[in-house]
N, CA, C and O atoms as a GROMACS GRO file, in nm:
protein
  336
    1UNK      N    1   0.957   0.023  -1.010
    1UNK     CA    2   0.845   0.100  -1.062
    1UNK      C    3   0.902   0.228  -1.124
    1UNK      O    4   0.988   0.296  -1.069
    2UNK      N    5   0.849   0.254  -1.235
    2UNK     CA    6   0.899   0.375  -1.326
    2UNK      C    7   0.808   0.517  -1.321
    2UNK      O    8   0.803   0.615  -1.395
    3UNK      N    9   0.738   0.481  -1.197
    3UNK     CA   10   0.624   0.600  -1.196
    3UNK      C   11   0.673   0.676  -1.034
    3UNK      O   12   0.730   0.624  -0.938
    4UNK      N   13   0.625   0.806  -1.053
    4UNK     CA   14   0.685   0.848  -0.940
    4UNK      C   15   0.567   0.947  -0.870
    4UNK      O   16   0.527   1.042  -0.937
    5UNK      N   17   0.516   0.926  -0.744
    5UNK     CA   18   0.340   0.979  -0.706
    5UNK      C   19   0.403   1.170  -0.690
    5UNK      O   20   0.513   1.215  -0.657
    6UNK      N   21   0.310   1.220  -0.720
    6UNK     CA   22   0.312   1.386  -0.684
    6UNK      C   23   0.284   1.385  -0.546
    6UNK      O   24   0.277   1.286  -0.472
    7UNK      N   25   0.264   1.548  -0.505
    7UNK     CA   26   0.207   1.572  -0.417
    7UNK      C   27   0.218   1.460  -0.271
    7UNK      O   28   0.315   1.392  -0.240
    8UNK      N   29   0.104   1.469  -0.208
    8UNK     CA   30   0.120   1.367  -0.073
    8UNK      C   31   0.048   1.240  -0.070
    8UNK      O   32  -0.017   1.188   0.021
    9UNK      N   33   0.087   1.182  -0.248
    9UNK     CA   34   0.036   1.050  -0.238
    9UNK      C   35   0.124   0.970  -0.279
    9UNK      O   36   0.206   0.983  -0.370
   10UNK      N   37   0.094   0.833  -0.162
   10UNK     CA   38   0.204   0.704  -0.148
   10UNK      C   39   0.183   0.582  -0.245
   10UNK      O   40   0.066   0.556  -0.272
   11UNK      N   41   0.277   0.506  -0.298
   11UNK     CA   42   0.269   0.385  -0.363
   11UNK      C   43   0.278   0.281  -0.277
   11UNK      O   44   0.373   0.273  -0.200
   12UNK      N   45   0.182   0.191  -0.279
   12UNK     CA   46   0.214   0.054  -0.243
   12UNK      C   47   0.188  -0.084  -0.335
   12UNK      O   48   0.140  -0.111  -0.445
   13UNK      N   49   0.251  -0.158  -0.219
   13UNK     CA   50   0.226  -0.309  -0.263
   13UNK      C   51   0.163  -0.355  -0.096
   13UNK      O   52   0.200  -0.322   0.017
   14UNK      N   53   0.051  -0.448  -0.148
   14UNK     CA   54  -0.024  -0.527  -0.045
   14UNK      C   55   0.016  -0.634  -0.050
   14UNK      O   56   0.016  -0.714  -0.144
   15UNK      N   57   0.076  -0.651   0.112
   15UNK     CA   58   0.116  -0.821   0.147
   15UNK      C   59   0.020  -0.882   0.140
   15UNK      O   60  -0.091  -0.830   0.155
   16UNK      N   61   0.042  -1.034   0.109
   16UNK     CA   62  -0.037  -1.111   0.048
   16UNK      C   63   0.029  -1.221   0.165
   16UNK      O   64   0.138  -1.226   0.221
   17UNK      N   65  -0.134  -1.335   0.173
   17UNK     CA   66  -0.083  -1.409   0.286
   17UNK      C   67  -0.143  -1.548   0.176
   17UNK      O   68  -0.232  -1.543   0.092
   18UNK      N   69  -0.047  -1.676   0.221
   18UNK     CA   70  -0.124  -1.776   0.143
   18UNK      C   71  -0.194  -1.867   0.288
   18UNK      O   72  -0.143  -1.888   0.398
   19UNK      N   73  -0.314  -1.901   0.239
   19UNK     CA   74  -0.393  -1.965   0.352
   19UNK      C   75  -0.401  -2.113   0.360
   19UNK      O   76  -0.396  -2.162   0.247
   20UNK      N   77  -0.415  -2.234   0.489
   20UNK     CA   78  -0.362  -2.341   0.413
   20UNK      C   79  -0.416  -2.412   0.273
   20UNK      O   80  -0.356  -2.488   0.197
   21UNK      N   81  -0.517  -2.374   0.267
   21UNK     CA   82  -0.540  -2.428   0.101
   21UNK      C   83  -0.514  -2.345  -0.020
   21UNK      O   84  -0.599  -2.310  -0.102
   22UNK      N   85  -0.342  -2.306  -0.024
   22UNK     CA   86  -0.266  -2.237  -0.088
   22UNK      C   87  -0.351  -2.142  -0.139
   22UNK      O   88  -0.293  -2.112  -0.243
   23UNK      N   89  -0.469  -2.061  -0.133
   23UNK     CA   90  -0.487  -1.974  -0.198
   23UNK      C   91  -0.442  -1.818  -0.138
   23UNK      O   92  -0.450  -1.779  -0.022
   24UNK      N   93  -0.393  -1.745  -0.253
   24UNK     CA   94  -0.335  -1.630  -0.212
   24UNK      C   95  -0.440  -1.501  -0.185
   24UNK      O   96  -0.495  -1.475  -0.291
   25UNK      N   97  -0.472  -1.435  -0.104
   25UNK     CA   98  -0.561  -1.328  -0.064
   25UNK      C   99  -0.465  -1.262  -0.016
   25UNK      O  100  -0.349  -1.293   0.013
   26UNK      N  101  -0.567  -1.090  -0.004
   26UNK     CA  102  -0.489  -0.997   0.079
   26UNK      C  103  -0.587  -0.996   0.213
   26UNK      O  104  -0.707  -1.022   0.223
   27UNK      N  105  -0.484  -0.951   0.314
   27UNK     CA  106  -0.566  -0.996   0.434
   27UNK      C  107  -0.722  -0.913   0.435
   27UNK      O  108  -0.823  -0.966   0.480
   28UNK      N  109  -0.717  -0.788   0.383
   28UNK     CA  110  -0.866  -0.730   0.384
   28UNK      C  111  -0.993  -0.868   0.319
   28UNK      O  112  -1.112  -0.867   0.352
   29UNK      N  113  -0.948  -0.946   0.249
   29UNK     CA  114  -1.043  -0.981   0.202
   29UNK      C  115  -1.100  -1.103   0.358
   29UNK      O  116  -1.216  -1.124   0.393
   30UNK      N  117  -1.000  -1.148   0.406
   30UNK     CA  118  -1.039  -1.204   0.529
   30UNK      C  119  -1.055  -1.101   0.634
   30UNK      O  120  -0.986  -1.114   0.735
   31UNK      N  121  -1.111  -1.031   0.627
   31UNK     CA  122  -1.145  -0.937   0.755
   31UNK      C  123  -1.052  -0.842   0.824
   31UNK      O  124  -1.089  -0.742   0.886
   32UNK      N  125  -0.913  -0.885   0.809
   32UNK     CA  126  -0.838  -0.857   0.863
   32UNK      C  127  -0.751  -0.705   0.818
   32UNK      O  128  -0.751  -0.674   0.699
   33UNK      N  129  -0.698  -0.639   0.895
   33UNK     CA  130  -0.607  -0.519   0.860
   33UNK      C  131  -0.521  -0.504   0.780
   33UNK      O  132  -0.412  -0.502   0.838
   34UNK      N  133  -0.507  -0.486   0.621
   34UNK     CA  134  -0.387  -0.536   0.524
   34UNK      C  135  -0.310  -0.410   0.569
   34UNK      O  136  -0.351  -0.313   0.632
   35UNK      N  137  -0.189  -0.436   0.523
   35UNK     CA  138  -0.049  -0.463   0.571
   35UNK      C  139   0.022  -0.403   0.429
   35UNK      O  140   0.067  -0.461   0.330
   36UNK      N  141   0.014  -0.289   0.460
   36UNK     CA  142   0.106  -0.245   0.297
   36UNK      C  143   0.241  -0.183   0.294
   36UNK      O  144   0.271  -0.110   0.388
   37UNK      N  145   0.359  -0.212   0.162
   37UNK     CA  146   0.468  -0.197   0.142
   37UNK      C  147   0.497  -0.069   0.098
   37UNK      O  148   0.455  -0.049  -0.016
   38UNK      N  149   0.572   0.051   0.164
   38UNK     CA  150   0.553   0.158   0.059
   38UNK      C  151   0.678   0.150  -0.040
   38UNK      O  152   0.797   0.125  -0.021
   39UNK      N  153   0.573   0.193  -0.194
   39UNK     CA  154   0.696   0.125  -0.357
   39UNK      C  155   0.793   0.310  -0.388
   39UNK      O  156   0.901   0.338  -0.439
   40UNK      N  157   0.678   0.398  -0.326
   40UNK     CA  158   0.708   0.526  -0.396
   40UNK      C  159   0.598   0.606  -0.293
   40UNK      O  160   0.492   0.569  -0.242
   41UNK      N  161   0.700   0.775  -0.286
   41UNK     CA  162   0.625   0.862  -0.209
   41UNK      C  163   0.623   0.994  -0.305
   41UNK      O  164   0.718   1.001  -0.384
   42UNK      N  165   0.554   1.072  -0.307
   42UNK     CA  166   0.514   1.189  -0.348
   42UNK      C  167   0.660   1.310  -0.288
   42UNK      O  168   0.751   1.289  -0.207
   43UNK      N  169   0.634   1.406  -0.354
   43UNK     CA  170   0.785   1.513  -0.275
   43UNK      C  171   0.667   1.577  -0.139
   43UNK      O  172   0.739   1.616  -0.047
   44UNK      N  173   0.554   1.591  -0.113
   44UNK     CA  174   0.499   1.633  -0.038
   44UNK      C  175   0.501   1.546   0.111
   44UNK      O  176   0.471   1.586   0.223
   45UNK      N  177   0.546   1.419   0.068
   45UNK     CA  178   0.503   1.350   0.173
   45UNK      C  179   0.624   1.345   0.317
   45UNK      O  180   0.742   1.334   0.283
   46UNK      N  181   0.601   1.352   0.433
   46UNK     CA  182   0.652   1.442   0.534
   46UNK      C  183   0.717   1.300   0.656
   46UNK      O  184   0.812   1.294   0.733
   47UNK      N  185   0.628   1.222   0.626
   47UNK     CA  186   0.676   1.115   0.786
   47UNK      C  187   0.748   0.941   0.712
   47UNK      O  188   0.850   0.875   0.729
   48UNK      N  189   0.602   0.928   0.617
   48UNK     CA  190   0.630   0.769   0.561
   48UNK      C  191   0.722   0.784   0.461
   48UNK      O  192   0.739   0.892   0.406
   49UNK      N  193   0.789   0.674   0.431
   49UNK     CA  194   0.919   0.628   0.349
   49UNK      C  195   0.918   0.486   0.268
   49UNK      O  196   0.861   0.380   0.295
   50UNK      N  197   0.993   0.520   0.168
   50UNK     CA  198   1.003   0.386   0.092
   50UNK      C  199   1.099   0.239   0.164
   50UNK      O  200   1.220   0.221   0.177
   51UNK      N  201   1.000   0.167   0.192
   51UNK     CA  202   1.016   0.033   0.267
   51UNK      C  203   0.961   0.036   0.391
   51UNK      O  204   0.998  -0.051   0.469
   52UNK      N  205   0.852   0.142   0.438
   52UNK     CA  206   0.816   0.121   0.499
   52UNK      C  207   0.703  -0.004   0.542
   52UNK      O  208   0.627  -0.030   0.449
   53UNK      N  209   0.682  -0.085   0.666
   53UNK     CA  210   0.522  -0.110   0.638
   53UNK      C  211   0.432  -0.045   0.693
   53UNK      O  212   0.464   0.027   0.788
   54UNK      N  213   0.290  -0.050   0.650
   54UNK     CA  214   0.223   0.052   0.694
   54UNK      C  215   0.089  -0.013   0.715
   54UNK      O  216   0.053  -0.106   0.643
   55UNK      N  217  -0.008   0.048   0.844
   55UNK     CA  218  -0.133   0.004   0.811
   55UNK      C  219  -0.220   0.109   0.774
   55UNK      O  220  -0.154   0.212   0.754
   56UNK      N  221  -0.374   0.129   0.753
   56UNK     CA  222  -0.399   0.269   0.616
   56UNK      C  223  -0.526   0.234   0.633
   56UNK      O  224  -0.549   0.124   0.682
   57UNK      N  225  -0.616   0.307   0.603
   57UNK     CA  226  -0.744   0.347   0.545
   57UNK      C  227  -0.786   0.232   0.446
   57UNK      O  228  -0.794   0.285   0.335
   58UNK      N  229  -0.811   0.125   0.437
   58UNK     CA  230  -0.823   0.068   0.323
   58UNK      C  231  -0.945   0.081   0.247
   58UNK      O  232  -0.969   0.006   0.152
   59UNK      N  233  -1.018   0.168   0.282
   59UNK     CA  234  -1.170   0.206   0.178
   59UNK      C  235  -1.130   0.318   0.117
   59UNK      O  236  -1.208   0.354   0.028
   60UNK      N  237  -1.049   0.376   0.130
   60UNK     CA  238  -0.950   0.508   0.075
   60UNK      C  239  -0.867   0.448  -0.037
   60UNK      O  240  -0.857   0.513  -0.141
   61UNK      N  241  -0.802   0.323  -0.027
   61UNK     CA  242  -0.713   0.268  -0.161
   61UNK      C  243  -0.784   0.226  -0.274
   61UNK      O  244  -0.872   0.151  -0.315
   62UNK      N  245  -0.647   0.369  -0.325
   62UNK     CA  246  -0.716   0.306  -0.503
   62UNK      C  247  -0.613   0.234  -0.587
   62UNK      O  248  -0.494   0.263  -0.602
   63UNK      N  249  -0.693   0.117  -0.648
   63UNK     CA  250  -0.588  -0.008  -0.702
   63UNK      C  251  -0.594   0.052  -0.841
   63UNK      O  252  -0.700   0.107  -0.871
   64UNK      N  253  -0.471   0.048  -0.954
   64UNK     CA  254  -0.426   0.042  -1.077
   64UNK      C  255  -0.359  -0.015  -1.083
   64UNK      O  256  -0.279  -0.061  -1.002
   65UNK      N  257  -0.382  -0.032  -1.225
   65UNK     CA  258  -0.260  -0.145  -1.327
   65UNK      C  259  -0.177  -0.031  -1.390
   65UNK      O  260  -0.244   0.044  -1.462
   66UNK      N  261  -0.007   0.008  -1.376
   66UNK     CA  262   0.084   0.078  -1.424
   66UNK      C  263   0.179  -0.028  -1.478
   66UNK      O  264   0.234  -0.112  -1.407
   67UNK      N  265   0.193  -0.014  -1.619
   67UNK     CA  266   0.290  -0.101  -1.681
   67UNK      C  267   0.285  -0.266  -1.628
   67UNK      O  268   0.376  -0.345  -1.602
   68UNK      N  269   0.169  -0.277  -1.626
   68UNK     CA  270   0.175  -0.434  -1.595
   68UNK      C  271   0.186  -0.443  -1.453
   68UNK      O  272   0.165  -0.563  -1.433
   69UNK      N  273   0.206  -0.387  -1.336
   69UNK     CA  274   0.212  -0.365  -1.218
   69UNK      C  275   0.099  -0.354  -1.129
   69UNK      O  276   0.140  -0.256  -1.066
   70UNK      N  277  -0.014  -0.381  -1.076
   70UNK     CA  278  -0.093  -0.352  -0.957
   70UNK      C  279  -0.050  -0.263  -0.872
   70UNK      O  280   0.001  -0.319  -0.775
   71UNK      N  281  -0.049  -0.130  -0.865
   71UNK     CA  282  -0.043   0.034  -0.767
   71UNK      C  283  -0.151   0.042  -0.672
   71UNK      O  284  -0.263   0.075  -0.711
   72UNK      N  285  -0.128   0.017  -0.550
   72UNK     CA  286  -0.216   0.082  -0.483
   72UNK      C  287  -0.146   0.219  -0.437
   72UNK      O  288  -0.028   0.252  -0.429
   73UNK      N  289  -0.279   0.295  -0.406
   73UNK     CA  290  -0.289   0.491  -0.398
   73UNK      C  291  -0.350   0.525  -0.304
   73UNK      O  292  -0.460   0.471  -0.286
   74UNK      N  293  -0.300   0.632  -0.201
   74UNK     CA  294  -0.342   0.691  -0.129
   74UNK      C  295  -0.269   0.821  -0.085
   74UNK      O  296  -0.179   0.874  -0.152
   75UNK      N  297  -0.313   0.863   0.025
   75UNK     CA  298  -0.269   0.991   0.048
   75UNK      C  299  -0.217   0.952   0.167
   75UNK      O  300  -0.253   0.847   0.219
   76UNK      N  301  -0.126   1.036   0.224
   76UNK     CA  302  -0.031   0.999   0.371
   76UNK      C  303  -0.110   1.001   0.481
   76UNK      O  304  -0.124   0.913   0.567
   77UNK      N  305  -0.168   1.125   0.470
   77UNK     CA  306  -0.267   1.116   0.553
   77UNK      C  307  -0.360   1.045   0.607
   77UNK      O  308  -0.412   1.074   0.715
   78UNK      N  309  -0.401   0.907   0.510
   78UNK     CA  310  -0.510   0.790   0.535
   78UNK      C  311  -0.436   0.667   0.574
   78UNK      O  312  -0.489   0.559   0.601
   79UNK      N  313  -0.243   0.706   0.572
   79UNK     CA  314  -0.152   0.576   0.678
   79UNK      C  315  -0.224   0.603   0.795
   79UNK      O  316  -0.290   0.707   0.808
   80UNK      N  317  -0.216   0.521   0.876
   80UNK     CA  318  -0.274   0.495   1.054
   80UNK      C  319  -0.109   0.505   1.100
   80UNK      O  320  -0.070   0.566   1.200
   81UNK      N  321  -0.032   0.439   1.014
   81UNK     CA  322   0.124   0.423   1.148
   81UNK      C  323   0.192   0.310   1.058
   81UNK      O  324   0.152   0.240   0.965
   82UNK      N  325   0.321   0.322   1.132
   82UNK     CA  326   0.425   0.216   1.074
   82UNK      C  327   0.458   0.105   1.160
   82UNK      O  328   0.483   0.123   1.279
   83UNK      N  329   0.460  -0.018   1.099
   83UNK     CA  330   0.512  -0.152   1.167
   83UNK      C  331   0.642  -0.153   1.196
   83UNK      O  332   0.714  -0.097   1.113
   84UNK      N  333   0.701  -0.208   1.301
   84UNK     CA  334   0.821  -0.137   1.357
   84UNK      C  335   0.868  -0.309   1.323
   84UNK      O  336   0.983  -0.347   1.347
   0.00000   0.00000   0.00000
């Protein structure tokens, strides 16, 4: 990714699960807690890191298209914690 977040907001990518009738969803859409990759952090941001996983606020994420890419956006503050 060629974009780099300001301040104390994180880049991700949402794991994606395939279900057995190969279709690909992110787990929010089944109910479940999605599971995000961090791509890029802001210079503000203090705990989370790039490669982290993370679980987050997901009514707080905001999805864009950057250069052909799907960005999800948030602020550090709306991570819950890291998957160890």
């Amino acid at each position: 990714m060629k974009i780099k977040p300001t301040s104390d907001f994180v880049f991700l990518s949402i794991e994606e699960k395939k279900d057995k009738g190969g279709i690909i969803a992110p787990d929010i859409t089944k109910g479940n807690q999605p599971i995000g990759v961090v791509e890029a952090v802001g210079p503000d941001v203090r705990v989370i890191k790039i490669g982290d996983r993370v679980i987050f606020n997901a009514f707080i994420l905001k999805e864009m298209i950057v250069e052909n890419n799907k960005v999800h956006i948030l602020k550090e503050k709306d991570i819950f914690g890291c998957l160890k």
